[in-house]
N, C-alpha and C positions, 0 to 999 in steps of 0.2 A: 283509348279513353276519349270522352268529351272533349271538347274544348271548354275551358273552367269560365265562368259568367263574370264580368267585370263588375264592382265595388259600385260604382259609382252610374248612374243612366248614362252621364258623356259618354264614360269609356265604352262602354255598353253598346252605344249606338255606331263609336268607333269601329267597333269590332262587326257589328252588324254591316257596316259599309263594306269595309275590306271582303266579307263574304258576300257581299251583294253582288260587288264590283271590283273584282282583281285587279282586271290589269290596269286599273288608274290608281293602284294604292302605291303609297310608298311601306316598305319594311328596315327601320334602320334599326338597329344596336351597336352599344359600345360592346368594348375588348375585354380589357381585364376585369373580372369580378365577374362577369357577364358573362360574355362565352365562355370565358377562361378563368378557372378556379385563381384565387390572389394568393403569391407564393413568392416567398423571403425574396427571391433575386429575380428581377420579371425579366430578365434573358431566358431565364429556364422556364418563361408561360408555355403553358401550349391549350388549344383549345379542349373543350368537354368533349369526350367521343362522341361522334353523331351530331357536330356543330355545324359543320361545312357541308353535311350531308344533308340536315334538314333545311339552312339557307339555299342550295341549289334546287332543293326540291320547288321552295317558295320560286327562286327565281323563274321558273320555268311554268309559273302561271301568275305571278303578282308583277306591276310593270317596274319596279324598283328595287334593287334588296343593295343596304346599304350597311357601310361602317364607320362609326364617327367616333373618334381615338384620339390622345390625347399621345400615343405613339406616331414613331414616324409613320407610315403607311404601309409600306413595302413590310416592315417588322412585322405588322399586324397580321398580312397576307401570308410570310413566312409562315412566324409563330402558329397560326392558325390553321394551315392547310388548305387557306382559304381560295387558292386560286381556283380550286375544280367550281367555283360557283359563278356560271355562266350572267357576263352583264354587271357583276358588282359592282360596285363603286365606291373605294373608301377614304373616307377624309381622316387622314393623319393630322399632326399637331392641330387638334379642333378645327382642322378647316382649311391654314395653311399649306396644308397639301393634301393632293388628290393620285389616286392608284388609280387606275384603268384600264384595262385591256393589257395588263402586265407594264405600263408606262408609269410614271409619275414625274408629274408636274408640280412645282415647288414657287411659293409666293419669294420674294427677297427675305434673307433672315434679318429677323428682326432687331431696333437698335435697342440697345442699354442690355442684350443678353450674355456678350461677349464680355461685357463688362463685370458685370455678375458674376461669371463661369471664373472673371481672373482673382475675383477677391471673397467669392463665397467659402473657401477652404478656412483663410484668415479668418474670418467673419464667425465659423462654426469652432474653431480653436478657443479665438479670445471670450468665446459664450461658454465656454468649458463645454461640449457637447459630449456627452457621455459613449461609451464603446459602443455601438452597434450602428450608432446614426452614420448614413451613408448618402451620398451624393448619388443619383441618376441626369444624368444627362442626356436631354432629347434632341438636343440640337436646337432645336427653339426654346425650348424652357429649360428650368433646373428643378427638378424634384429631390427632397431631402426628407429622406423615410427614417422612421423610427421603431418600425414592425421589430429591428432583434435587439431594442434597446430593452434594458430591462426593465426599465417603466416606460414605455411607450408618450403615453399620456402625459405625464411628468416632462418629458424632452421634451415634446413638440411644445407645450407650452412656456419653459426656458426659452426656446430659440424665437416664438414666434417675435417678440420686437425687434434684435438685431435682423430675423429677417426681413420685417417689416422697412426698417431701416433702409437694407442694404436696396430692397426692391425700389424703395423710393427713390435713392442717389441714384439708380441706371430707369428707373422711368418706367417699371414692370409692377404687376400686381402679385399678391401672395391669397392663393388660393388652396384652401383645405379639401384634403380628403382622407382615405382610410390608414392613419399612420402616417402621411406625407402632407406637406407644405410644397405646394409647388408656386417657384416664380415665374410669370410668364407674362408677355405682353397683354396691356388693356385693350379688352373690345374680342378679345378671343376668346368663346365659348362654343361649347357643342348647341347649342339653344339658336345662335344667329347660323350656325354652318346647317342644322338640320333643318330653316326655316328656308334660306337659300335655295337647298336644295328640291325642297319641296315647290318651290316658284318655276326651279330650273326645268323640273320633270315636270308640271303642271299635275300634279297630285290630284287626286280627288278623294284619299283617306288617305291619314300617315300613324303608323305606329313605330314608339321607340321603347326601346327596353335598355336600363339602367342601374347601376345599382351604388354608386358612390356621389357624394356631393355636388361633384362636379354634373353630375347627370341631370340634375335640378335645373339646370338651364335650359334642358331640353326636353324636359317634364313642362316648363313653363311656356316654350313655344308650344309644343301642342296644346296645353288652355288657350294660346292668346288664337292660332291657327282655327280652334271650336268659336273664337268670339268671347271669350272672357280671360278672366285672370290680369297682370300688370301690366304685362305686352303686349296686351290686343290695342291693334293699330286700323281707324278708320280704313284704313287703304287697304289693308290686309284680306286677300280674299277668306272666306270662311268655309273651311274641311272640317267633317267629323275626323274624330283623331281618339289614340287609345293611348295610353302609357303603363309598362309595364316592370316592377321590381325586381330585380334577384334579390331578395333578404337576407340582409346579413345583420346580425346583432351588432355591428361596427360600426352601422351608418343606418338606424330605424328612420332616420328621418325619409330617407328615399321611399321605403314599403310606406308610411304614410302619406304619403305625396304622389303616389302613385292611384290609378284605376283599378289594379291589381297585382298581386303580388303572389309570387312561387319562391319556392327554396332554393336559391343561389343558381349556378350555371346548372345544373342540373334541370330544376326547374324551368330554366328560361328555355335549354334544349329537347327538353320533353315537350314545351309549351308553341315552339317554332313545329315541331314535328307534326303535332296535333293539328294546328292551322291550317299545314298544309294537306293532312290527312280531309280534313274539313274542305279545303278547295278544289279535292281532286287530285294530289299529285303525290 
C-alpha cells in the first residue's frame, strides 16, 4: 500500500524529508497503545506482530529509530522483542533512562518518589478507591489505573485531589493519561527527551508516533523543532518533522493533535512498514 499523505503541509513536508533524506532522520515511537495494543495488566504487553520487524527494517536505512517510554527501558526491549533492531535507542522513564547496545544507563532516582510509593496505598484507602484501582510501579514514578474499575472515569476523578495532594507533599507532578494518573517527577517529558535526542543525533527530520496524553509533549516538540507552536525556542535549530496518532476513542485528543492518524498499533505497524517499504528496505 502507499504511504497515507499527512493532514496538515507541516507534516506533509516531514514526511517528504524523511524520504528525501534518510539517513539524517530521526524515527521515534512510544510503547504502549503504540506498538503495543493497551491491556488490563501492562506486564502482560507484548508488541503488534510485525513491530520489531518493521522498526529494523527502518533502522537499516534511517540514521535513528528510537523508543521513548514512560517504562523502564529494558521492559520495553523485553516486552517488545525489540532487541533484533539494529542501532536502537530507547529512553525509559521519559528520558531517565537509556537502553543501548543491550546496556542501560540510569539518571539518580528521583527525590519525593520513594516517599510517594510509602504513603500512596494509605492515600488510595482513606479516598475510598473503589475494586479494581491498582497501583504500577515504575521505579521512577507511580501509575494508578482504573481501566478494571467499574467506572473508570468516576475513580480517576475521586482520587485526582488526594492524588494531587499526595504529589505535592513529595514534590512530583500528577499526570493523566488513558485510565491512569501517573506521579512522576517535574520537567520529565517525552517532548524534552525526544528534543534531546534529536540535538544528540543532529537530526535533519524527526518523526514520532503516539497515542496517549502524555505523547502531547512530544507532539509539541516536533511543532516547536518545525519553528512554531509554544516551545519553539530562538536557539532551536529548525527540522521538518511529522507526528503521528494511533487512535483510540480514549484519548481523541492525541488523533487531533497529530499530522495524521491510523487505527491503534496496528495502524502505526502497517504505517512503520509502508515507510520503509517507500525507502527501499
Amino acid at each position: 500500500m502507499p504511504l497515507p499523505t499527512a493532514l496538515t503541509p507541516e507534516g506533509q513536508a516531514g514526511l517528504d524529508a524523511i524520504l528525501a533524506r534518510p539517513q539524517g532522520a530521526l524515527i521515534a515511537s512510544d510503547f504502549d497503545g503504540t506498538l503495543s495494543p493497551i491491556v488490563a495488566d501492562p506486564a502482560a504487553a507484548r508488541a503488534y506482530p510485525g513491530a520489531a520487524r518493521a522498526l529494523a527494517r527502518l533502522a537499516a536505512v534511517v540514521g535513528t529509530t528510537a523508543i521513548i517510554t514512560g517504562r523502564p527501558a529494558a521492559d520495553a526491549v523485553r516486552l517488545g522483542g525489540l532487541g533484533i533492531v539494529p542501532g536502537l535507542i530507547v529512553l525509559g522513564h521519559y528520558g531517565a533512562e537509556r537502553w543501548q547496545d543491550g546496556k542501560v544507563t540510569a539518571a539518580p532516582p528521583p527525590a519525593g518518589v520513594d516517599e510517594a510509593r510509602r504513603l500512596l496505598p494509605g492515600v488510595l484507602a482513606s479516598a475510598g478507591a473503589p475494586d479494581g484501582v491498582r497501583i504500577e510501579d515504575k521505579g521512577t514514578a507511580l501509575g494508578v489505573h482504573a481501566r478494571l474499575a467499574a467506572d473508570p472515569d468516576g475513580a480517576l476523578a475521586a482520587l485526582r485531589a488526594p492524588l494531587d495532594a499526595l504529589a505535592a507533599l513529595a514534590g512530583l507532578t500528577v499526570e493523566p493519561g488513558r485510565y491512569v494518573l501517573e506521579l512522576r517527577p517535574p520537567g520529565t517529558d517525552k517532548g524534552a527527551a525526544l528534543r534531546a535526542l534529536v540535538a544528540e543525533r543532529a537530526a535533519t527530520a524527526a518523526l514520532f508516533c503516539g497515542d496517549d496524553l502524555g505523547d502531547l509533549a512530544a507532539f509539541a516538540a516536533i511543532r516547536a523543532l518545525r519553528g512554531s507552536g509554544d516551545q519553539a525556542g530562538a536557539g532551536d535549530p529548525v527540522i521538518p518533522g511529522c507526528t503521528v496518532a494511533s487512535g483510540s476513542p480514549e484519548a481523541p485528543r492525541v488523533a487531533q493533535a497529530a499530522d495524521l492518524a491510523v487505527e491503534g498499533p496496528a495502524g502505526i505497524v502497517q504505517f512503520l512498514a509502508e515507510l520503509a517499504g517507500e525507502l527501499g528496505a
